[in-house]
Residue frames as qw, qx, qy, qz and C-alpha x, y, z in Angstrom:
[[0.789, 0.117, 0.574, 0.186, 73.86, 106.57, 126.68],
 [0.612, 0.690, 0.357, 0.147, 73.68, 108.71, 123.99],
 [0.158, -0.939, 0.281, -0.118, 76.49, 111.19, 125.12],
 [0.445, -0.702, 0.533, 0.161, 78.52, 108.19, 125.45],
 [0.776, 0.416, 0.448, 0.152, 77.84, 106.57, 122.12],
 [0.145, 0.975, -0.166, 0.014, 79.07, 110.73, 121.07],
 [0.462, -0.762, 0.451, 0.054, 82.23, 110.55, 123.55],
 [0.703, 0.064, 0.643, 0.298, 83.45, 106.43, 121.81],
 [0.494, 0.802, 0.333, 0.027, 82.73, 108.01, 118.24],
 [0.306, 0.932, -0.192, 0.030, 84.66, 110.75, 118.33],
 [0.591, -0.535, 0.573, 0.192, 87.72, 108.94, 120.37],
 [0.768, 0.434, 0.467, 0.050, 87.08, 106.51, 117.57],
 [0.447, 0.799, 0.300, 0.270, 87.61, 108.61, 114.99],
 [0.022, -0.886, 0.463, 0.003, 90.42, 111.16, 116.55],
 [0.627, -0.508, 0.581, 0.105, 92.58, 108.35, 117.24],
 [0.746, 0.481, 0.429, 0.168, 92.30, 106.88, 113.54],
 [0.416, 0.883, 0.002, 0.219, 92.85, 109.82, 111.67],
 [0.090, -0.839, 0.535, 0.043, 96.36, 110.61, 113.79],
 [0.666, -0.222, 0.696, 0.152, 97.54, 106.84, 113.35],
 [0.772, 0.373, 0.469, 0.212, 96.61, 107.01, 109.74],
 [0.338, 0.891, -0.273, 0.132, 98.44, 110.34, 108.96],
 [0.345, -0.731, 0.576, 0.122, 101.27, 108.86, 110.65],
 [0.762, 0.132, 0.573, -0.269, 100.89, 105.80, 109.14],
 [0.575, 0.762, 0.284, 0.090, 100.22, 106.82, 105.56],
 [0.028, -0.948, 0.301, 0.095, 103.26, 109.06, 106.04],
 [0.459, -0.436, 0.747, 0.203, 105.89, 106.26, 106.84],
 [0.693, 0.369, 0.615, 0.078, 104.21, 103.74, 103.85],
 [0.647, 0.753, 0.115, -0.015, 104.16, 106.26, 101.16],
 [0.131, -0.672, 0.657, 0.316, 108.14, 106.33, 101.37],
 [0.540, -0.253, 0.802, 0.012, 108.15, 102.39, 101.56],
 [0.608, 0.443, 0.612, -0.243, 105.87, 102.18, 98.98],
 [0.157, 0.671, -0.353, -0.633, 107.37, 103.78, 95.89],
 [0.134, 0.288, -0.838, -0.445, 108.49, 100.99, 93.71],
 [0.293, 0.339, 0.889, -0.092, 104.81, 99.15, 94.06],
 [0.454, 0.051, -0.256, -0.852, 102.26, 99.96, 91.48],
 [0.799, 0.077, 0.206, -0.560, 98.65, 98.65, 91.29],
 [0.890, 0.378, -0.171, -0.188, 98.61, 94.92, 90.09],
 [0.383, 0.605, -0.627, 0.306, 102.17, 94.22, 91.14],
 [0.685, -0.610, -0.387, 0.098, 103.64, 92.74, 94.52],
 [0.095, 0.905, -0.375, 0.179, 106.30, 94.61, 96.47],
 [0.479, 0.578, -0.582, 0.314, 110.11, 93.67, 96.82],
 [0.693, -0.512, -0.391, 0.323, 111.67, 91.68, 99.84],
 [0.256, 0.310, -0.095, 0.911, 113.31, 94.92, 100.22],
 [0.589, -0.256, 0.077, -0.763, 109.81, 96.49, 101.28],
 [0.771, -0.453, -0.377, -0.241, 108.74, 93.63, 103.18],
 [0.699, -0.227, -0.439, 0.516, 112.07, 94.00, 105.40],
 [0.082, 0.197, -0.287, 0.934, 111.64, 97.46, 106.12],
 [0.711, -0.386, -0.085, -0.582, 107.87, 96.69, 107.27],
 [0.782, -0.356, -0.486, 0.159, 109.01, 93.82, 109.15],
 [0.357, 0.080, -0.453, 0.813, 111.66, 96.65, 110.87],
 [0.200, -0.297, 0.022, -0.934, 108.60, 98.99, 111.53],
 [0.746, -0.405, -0.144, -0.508, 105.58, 96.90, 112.81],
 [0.846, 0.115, -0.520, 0.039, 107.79, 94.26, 114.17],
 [0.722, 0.082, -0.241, 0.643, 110.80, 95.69, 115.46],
 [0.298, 0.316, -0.116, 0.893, 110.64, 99.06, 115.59],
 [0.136, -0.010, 0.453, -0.881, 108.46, 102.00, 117.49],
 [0.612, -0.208, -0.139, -0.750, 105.09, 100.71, 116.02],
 [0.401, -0.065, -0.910, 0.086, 105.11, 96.95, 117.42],
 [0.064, -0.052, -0.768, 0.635, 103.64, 98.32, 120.71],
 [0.359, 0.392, 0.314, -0.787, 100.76, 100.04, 119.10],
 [0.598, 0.376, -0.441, -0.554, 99.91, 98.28, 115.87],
 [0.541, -0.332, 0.619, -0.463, 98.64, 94.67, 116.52],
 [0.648, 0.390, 0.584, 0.293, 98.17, 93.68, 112.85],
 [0.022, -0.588, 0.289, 0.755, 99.30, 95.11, 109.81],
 [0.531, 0.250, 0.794, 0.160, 97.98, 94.23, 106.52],
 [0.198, 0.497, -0.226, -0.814, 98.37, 95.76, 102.89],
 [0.672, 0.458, 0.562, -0.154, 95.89, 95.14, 100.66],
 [0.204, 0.053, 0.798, 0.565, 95.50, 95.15, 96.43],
 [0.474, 0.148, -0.090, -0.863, 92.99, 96.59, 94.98],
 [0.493, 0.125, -0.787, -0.350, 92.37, 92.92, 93.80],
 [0.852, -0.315, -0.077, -0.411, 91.97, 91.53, 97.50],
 [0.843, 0.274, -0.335, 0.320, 94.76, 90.19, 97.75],
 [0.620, -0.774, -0.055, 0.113, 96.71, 90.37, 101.09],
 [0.631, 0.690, -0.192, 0.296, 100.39, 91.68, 99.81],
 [0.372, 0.306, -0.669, 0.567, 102.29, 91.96, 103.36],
 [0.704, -0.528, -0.276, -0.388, 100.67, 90.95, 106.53],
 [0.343, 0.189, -0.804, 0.447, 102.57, 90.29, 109.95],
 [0.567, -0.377, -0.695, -0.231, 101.31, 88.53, 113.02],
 [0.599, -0.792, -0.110, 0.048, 101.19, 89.73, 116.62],
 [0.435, -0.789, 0.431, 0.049, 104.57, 91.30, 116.54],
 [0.630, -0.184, 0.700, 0.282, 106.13, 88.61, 114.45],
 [0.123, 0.507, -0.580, -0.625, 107.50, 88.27, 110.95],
 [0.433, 0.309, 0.844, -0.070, 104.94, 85.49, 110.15],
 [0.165, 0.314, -0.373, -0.857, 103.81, 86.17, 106.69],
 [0.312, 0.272, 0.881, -0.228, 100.79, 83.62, 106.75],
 [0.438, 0.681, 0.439, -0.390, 98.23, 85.64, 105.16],
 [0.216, 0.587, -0.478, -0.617, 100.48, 87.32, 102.08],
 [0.120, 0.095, -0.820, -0.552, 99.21, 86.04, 98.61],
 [0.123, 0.458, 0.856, -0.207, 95.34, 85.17, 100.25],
 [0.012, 0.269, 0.355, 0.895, 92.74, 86.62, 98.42],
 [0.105, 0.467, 0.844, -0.243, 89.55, 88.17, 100.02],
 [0.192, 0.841, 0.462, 0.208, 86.41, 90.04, 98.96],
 [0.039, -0.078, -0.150, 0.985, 87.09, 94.20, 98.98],
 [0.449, -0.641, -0.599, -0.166, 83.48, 94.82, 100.76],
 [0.525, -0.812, -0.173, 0.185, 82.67, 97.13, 103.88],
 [0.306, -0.741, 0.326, 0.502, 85.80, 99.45, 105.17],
 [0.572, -0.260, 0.482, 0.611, 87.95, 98.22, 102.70],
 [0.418, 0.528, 0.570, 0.471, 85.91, 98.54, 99.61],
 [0.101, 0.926, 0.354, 0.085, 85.64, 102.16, 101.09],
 [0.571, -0.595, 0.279, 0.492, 89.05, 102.68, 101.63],
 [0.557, -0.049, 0.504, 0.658, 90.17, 102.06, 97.99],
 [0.114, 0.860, 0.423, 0.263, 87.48, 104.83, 97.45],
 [0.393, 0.438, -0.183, 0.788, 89.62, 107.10, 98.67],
 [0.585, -0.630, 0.142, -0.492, 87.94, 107.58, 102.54],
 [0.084, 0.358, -0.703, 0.609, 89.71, 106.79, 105.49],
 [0.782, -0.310, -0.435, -0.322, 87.46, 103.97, 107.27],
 [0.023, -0.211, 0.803, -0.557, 87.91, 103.47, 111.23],
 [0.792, -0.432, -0.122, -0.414, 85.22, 101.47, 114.12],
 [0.253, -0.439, 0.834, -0.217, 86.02, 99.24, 116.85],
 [0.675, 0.198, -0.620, -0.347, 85.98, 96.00, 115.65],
 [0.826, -0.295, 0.336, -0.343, 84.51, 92.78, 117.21],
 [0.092, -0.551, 0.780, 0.281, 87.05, 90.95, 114.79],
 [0.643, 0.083, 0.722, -0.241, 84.57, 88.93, 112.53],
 [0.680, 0.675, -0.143, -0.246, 85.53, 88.89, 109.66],
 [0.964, 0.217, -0.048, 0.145, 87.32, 85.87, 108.01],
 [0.567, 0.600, -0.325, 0.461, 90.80, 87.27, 107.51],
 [0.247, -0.684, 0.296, -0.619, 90.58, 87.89, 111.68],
 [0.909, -0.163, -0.369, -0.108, 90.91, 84.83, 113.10],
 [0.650, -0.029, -0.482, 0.587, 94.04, 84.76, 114.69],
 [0.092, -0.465, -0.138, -0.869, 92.84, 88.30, 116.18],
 [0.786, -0.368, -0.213, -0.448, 89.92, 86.93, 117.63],
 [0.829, -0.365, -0.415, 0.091, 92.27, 84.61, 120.09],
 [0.537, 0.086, -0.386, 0.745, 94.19, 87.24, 121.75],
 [0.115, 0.070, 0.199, -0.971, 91.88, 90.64, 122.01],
 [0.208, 0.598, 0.704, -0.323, 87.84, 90.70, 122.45],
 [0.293, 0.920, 0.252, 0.059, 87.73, 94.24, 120.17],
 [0.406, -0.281, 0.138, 0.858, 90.62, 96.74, 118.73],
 [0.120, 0.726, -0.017, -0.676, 90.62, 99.53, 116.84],
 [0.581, 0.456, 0.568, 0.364, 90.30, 98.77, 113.10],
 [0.118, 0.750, -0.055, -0.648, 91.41, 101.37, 110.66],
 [0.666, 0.389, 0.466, 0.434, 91.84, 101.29, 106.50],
 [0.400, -0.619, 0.171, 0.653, 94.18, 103.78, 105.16],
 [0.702, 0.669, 0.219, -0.111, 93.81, 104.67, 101.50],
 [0.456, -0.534, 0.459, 0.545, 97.55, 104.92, 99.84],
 [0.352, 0.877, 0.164, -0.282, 97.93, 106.98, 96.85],
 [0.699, 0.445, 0.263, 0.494, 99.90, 106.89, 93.94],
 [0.330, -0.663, -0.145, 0.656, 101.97, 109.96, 93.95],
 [0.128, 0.012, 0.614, 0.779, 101.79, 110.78, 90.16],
 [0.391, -0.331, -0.444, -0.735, 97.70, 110.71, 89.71],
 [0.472, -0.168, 0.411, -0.762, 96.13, 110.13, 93.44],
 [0.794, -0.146, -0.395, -0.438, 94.61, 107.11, 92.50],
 [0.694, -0.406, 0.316, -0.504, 94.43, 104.56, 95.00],
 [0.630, 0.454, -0.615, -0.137, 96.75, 102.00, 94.33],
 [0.659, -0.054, -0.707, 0.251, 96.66, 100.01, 98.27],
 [0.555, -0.641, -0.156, -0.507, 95.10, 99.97, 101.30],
 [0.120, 0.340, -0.742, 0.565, 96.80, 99.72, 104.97],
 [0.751, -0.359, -0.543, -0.107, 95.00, 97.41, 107.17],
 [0.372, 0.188, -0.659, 0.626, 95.93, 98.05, 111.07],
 [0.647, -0.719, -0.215, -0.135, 94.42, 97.36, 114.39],
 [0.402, 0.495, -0.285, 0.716, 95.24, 98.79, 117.37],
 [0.353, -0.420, -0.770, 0.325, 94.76, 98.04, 121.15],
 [0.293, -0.616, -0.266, -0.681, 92.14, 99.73, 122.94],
 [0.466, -0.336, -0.529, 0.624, 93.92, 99.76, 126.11],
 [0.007, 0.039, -0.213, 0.976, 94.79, 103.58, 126.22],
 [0.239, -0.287, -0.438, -0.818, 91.53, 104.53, 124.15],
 [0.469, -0.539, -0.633, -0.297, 89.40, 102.62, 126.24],
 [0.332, -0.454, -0.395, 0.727, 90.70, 104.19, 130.08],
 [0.073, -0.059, 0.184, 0.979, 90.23, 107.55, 127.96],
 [0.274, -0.434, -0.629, -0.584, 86.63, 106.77, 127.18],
 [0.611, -0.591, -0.485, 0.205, 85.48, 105.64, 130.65],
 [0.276, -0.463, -0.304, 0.786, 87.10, 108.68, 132.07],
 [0.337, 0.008, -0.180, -0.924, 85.29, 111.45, 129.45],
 [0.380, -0.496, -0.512, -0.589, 82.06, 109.56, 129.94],
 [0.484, -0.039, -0.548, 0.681, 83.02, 109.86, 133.68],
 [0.331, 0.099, 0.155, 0.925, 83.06, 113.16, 133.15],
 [0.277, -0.217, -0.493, -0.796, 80.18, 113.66, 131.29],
 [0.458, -0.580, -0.673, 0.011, 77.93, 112.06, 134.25],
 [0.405, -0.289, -0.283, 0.820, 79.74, 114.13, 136.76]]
């Protein structure tokens, strides 16, 4: 049990960190013209709709959601769709997030209970949950947080076969 609590953990936690350097990589272009306190441009909300929607991440990113330091939900799409439902909703910054805008990279698999997860909750049973911290390129501060789940198809064949393994 305790060897596979190890095995989920680290998966956990390798799989985060490469989705959020990739992640964090593509945003901090998109992100230039947004400072703290601001919103960003339909410009930047069509080139996220080309990336999570459209483009190569749709298959692997299942929700997207940038946050405000404020709580505030600044671009949000829905299963694959350009639904913008959630932009302009404010919620607490608590748990992951509130440690995200600390400047730590926050992953777990998530049981999806938490208000803002609702629509979530009627398609998948648990994803990957990650919060991305997203840095100001002038002083590092922490000016918005990526929000993104991510199915736990592969991850989860990958688990069950290393704890396989690990009986074996």
């Amino acid at each position: 049990t305790w060897i596979g609590h190890q095995i989920k953990t680290s998966a956990v936690k390798s799989a985060a960190t490469i989705a959020a350097a990739y992640v964090e990589s593509i945003l901090t272009a998109q992100l230039r013209e947004y400072t703290s306190g601001g919103g960003i441009g339909s410009e930047t909300y069509a080139a996220l709709d080309r990336m999570f929607v459209e483009g190569p991440l749709r298959r692997k990113v299942v929700r997207f959601k940038l946050w405000d330091p404020d709580g505030h939900i600044l671009y949000s799409n829905d299963h694959n769709s350009s639904d913008h439902g959630q932009v302009g909703r404010r919620f607490a910054v608590e748990g992951l997030l509130a440690a995200a805008f600390a400047g730590d990279v926050q992953s777990r698999i998530s049981d999806l209970d938490e208000p803002d997860n609702a629509s979530e909750r009627a398609h998948w049973s648990e994803l990957i949950e990650v919060y991305v911290p997203l840095r100001n390129g002038a002083n590092g501060k922490v000016t918005a947080v990526a929000e993104f789940y991510h199915s736990m198809e592969n991850l989860g064949r990958e688990i069950r076969a290393a704890k396989q393994r690990s009986w074996l």
